[in-house]
C-alpha positions, 0 to 999 in steps of 0.5 A: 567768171571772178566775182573780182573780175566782172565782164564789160560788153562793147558796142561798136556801130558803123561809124566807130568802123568805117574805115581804118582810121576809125579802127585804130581809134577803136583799138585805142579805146579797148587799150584803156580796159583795165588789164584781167577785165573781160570783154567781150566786143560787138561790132557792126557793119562798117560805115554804110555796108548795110545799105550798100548790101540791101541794093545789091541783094534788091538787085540781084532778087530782081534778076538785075546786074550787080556787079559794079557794087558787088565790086566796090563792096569787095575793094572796100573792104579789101583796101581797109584790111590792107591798110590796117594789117601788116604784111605778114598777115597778109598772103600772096595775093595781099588778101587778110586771113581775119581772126582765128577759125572766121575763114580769109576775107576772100573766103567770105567774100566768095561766099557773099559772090556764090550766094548772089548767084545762086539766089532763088525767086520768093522767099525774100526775107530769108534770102535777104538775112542770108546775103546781108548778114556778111555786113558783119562777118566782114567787118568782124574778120577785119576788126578781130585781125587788127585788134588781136581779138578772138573771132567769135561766130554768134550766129549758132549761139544766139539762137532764134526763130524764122521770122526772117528780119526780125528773129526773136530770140530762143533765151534759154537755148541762147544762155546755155550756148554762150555760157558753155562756148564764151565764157572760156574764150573770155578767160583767154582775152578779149573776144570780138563778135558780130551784132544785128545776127542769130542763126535757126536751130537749122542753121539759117543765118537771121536778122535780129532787126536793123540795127539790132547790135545793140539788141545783140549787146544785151541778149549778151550782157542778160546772158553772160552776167555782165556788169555793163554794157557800153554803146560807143557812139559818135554822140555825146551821150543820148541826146534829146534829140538827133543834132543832125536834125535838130539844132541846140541838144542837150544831153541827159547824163542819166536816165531810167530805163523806162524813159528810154525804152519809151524814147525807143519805141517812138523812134530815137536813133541811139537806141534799138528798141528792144535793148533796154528789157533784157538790161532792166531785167537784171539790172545792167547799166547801160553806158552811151558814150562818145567814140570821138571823146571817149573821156567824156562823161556820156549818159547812163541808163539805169534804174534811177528817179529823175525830175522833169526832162528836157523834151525829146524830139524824135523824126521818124522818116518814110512813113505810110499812113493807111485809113480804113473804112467800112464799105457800108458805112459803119462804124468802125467795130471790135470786130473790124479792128481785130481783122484789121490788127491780124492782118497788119500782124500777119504781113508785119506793119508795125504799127508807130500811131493809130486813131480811130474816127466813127467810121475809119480806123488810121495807122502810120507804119513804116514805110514798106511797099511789098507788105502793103501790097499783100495787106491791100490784097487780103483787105480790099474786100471788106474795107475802102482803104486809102493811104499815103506815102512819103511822110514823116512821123514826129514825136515830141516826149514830154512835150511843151507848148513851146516845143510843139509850136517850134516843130508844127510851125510851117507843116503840113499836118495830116494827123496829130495826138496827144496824151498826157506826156506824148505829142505826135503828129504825121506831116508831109515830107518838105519839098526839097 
């Protein structure tokens, strides 16, 4: 790669993709790179394809019928594609073939049909990367096609793990495999590619985590050298809060990428938490701007000092806050805990709060039925356990007593703590 010429990662989420319009708008924005910079573009599933994916695999696991979504799914993106694609590009049966090398779009979507069909009872998390990686490959095939990208398959160059769902990332195999495989690509134009996907020196398709594209940003911009990454979003820049929740945002122009992985790993929606260290690491500004205003200054993370910020107000939904108790009653000891975190370790409960009494220790995790089961199953024995379901997590960073007032006002608060910079609290979900 030219020193002159510095490669420039895109993000694209659903919404920047969720039907043709927005492609176009898409498209738009890469006519304003600057003609000899590389590029290299990743996108997500389109519009709310994810969602729609995860109920039809929970069908089809649960030997139910799934057709009707299955189909819808199918017209969807068949209609986008042929809203967007000349004639010529389409065959006779007005079906795209979708970027060079990435297969016709029927071709996927009879892949996505014979993998439903043949899908095999347990083993829930592998079969799930399976069927809801096409999200992906989908969008991409059509995106690629209308935007005159080269089609780029990620899935053996990030290499990973099996942990299904959540993969962690092999980083010398993966920088080795995108150096030798893209870096000629970028050379020829740009290139588009998948988020959210990696793939097992077997090659099993993974999960990175949801909404892991913008973690796929970054494991790119780390490996490739980069000189930015730009997350398009429907925002003005990173908020310090979700205005869809919260009334009166502000944005921040700048911040550190200390901050924001805080911001992150308490749950604000614009970053995926595990984005911003590959960045930090060598020092790639992270760029949050505006698909609906692309002009507009946006927000940049970056290695920077900043005064005091405007507090961040953070919701996490469908949460699940487990106690443990000692059946005979007592204290809560080392030894109890490093049972307890092993377990929650094992059956992946991420941890998003915890607060330990004399005799019981409590956590709030994310809300996930099945894992919670096998936890009661290997626990039950040594602890009481008592948990509750439907509640919501809300964090306040560098909090004020104003802003606390504001959001505990009227709530039915579970649990609460607070340090130095940080108030959290578990609440009830209001009755609607």
């Amino acid at each position: 790669m030219q020193s002159s010429h510095p490669l420039r990662v895109y993000k694209f989420g659903g919404a920047s993709v969720k039907d043709a319009a927005a492609i176009k708008n898409l498209q738009h924005i890469l006519g304003q790179n600057p003609d000899g910079q590389p590029l290299l573009v990743v996108v997500s599933a389109m519009g709310k394809t994810t969602n729609a994916l995860e109920h039809i695999f929970h069908l089809a696991h649960s030997g139910e019928d799934y057709s009707a979504p299955l189909a819808e799914l199918r017209r969807f993106h068949l209609e986008v594609a042929q809203g967007l694609l000349p004639d010529a590009a389409l065959n006779a049966g007005g079906v795209p073939a979708c970027g060079e090398g990435s297969g016709a779009l029927h071709h996927l979507l009879q892949e996505l049909g014979d993998r439903l069909a043949t899908l095999a009872k347990g083993e829930y998390d592998r079969q799930y990367d399976q069927v809801v990686s096409f999200g992906e490959l989908l969008a991409t095939c059509i995106v690629a096609a209308a935007v005159g990208a080269q089609w780029l398959d990620v899935r053996p160059l990030i290499r990973t793990d099996h942990a299904w769902r959540e993969a962690r990332v092999d980083w010398a195999t993966t920088e080795r495999n995108l150096r030798e495989q893209v870096l000629p690509m970028l050379q020829r134009g740009v290139v588009l590619t998948q988020g959210f996907l990696g793939g097992t020196a077997s090659g099993q398709t993974t999960t990175l985590g949801r909404e892991g594209s913008d973690y796929t940003a970054a494991i790119l911009a780390y490996c490739l050298g980069a000189e930015s990454v730009t997350i398009w979003k429907d925002v003005a820049g990173l908020l310090n809060a979700d205005p869809k929740i919260f009334p009166d945002t502000v944005r921040y122009p700048e911040i550190s990428y200390q901050e924001t992985i805080e911001m992150a790993y308490y749950g604000a929606s614009v970053i995926h938490p595990k984005t911003i260290k590959p960045l930090a690491v060598r020092r790639i500004p992270l760029y949050v701007k505006s698909f609906v205003d692309p002009a507009a200054e946006g927000t940049k993370i970056h290695d920077c000092k900043h005064g005091l910020l405007a507090p961040a107000l953070i919701r996490k939904t469908d949460q699940c806050l487990i106690s443990f108790e000692s059946k005979d009653l007592t204290f809560i000891s080392e030894e109890n805990l490093e049972v307890i975190f092993g377990t929650l370790a094992q059956v992946r409960l991420k941890i998003n709060l915890m607060q330990n009494s004399a005799i019981s220790f409590s956590v709030c995790t994310d809300w996930h039925e099945y894992r919670l089961r096998k936890l009661l199953k290997q626990l039950r024995e040594q602890f009481t356990i008592y948990y509750n379901t439907g509640l919501e997590l809300y964090t306040i960073k560098n909090y004020t007593p104003e802003a606390i007032s504001e959001l505990t006002r009227g709530r039915d608060l579970l649990l609460e703590q607070r340090t130095r910079q940080t108030f959290q609290f578990v609440a009830r979900t209001p009755a609607k």
